[in-house]
C-alpha positions in Angstrom: 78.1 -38.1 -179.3 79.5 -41.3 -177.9 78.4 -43.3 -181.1 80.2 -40.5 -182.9 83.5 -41.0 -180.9 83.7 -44.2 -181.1 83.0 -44.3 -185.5 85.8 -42.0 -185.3 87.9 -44.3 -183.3 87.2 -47.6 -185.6 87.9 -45.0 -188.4 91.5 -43.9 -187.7 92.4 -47.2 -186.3 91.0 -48.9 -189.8 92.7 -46.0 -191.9 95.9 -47.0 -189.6 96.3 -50.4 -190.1 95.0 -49.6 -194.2 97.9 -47.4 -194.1 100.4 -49.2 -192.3 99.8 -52.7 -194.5 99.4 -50.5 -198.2 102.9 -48.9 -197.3 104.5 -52.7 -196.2 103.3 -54.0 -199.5 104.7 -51.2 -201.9 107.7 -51.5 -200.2 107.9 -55.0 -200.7 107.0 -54.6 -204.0 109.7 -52.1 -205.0 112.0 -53.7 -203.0 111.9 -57.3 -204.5 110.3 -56.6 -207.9 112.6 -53.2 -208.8 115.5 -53.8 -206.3 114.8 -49.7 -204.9 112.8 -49.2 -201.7 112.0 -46.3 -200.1 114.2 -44.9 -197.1 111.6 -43.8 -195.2 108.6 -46.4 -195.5 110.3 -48.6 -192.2 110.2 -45.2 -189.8 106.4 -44.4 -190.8 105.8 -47.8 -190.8 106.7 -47.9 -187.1 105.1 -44.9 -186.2 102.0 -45.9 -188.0 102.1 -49.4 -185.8 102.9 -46.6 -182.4 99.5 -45.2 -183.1 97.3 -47.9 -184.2 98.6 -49.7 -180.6 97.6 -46.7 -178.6 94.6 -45.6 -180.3 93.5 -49.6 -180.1 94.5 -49.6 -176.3 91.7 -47.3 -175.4 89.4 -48.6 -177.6 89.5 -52.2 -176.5 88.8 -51.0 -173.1 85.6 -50.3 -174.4 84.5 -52.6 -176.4 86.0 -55.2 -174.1 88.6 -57.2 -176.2 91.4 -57.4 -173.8 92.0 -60.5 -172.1 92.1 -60.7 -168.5 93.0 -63.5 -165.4 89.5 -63.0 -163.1 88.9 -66.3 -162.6 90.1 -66.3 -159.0 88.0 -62.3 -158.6 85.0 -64.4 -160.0 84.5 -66.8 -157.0 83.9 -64.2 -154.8 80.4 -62.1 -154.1 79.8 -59.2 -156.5 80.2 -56.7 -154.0 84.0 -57.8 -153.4 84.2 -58.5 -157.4 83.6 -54.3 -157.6 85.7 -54.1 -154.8 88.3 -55.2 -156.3 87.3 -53.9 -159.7 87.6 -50.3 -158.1 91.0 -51.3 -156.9 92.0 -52.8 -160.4 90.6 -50.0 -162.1 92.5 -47.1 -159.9 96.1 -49.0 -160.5 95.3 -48.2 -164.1 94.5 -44.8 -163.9 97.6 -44.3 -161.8 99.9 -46.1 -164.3 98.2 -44.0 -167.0 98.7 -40.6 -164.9 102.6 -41.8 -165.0 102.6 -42.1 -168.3 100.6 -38.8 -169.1 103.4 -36.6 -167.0 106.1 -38.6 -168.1 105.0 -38.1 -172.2 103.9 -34.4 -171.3 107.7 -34.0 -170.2 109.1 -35.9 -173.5 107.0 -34.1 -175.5 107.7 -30.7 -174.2 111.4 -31.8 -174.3 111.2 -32.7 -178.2 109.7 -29.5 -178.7 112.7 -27.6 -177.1 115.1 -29.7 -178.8 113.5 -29.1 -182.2 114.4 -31.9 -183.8 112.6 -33.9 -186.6 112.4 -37.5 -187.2 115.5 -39.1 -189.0 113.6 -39.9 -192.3 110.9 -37.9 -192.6 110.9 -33.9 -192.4 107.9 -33.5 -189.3 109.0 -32.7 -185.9 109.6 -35.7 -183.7 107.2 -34.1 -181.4 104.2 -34.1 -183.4 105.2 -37.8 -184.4 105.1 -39.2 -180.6 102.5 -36.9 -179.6 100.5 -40.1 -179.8 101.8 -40.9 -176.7 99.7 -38.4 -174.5 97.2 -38.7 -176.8 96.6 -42.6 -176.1 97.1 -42.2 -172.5 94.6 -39.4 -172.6 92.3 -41.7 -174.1 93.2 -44.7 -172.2 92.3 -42.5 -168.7 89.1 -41.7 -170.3 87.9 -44.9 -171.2 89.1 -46.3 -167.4 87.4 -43.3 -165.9 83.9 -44.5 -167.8 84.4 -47.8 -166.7 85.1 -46.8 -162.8 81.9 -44.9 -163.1 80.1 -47.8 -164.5 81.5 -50.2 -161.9 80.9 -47.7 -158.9 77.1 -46.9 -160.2 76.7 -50.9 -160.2 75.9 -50.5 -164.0 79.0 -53.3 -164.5 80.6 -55.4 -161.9 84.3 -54.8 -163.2 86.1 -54.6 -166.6 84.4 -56.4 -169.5 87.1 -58.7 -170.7 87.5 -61.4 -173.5 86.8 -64.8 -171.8 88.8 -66.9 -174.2 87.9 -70.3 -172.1 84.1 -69.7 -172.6 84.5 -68.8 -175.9 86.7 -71.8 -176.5 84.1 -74.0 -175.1 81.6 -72.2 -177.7 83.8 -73.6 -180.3 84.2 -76.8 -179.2 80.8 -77.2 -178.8 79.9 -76.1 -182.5 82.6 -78.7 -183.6 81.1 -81.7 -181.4 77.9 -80.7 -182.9 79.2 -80.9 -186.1 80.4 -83.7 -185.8 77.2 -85.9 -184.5 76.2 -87.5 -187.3 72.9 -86.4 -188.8 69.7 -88.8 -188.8 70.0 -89.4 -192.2 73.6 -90.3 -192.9 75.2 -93.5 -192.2 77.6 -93.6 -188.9 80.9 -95.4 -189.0 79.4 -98.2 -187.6 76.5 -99.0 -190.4 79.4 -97.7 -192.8 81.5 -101.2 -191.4 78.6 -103.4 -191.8 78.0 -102.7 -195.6 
């Protein structure tokens, strides 16, 4: 089932962005090349953008491409790393409670209001309702990790570590660099 979730989740995010960057390009197109555009491709552009963002929030939680600051939280012992993990973790699911009542009320505000969106005939509700929705996901995907970190199956968040994956690079490129055994250096390349 997870699998299945998360296909889904790489599927609407990649149909997102497909749909979002097909829409930009027509418009461009009609704009420059025919001089018309159409009125309503920068709103659903935008909204398009909204739910790629939230749907992608949730999702890098779990495949751990946000980049965090841990180096000081990494010096410590493990035990106060998940310590402090737990802490991180529960700030997060408090900001995204906040959010969740605060969008429940907008939403439920929009829908009393009745209004649709300026361009497009759909109710503005329906068109922000990504707004729970990518808090709801973004509180499930913090919950999971909690339980990971409180089971001891993780020590905290999995984050992007841009400095070791820099030093990865820079590695390769030093490597690349050393000339092979065959090949004349600099050096013999002077002499000749």
């Amino acid at each position: 089932m997870n699998t299945f979730i998360t296909k889904l989740e790489e599927g609407i995010i990649s149909l997102l962005l497909a749909a979002m960057t097909l829409l930009v390009f027509v418009e461009v197109v009609m704009r420059f090349a025919f001089g018309i555009g159409i009125h309503w491709a920068q709103e659903l552009t935008l909204l398009l953008s909204g739910w790629m963002v939230l749907f992608g929030v949730s999702y890098g939680i779990k495949v751990g491409s946000h980049i965090g600051v841990d180096a000081l939280v990494k010096l410590f012992p493990e035990h106060v790393q998940r310590a402090v993990s737990i802490f991180a973790i529960t700030l997060c699911l408090i900001y995204s409670g906040l959010f969740l009542v605060g969008s429940w009320l907008y939403l439920e505000k929009l829908m009393l209001v009745g209004i649709e969106l300026e361009d497009i005939p759909v109710p503005k509700w329906a068109a922000n309702s990504i707004i729970f929705i990518g808090m709801l996901l973004l509180a499930v995907r913090l919950m999971e990790q909690l339980l990971a970190v409180v089971r001891g199956e993780a020590v905290g968040f999995k984050l992007k570590d841009e400095a070791k994956e820099s030093l990865v690079l820079a590695q390769g490129d030093e490597d690349r660099a050393k000339p092979d055994a065959g090949t004349k250096t600099e050096k013999d390349g002077e002499a000749l």
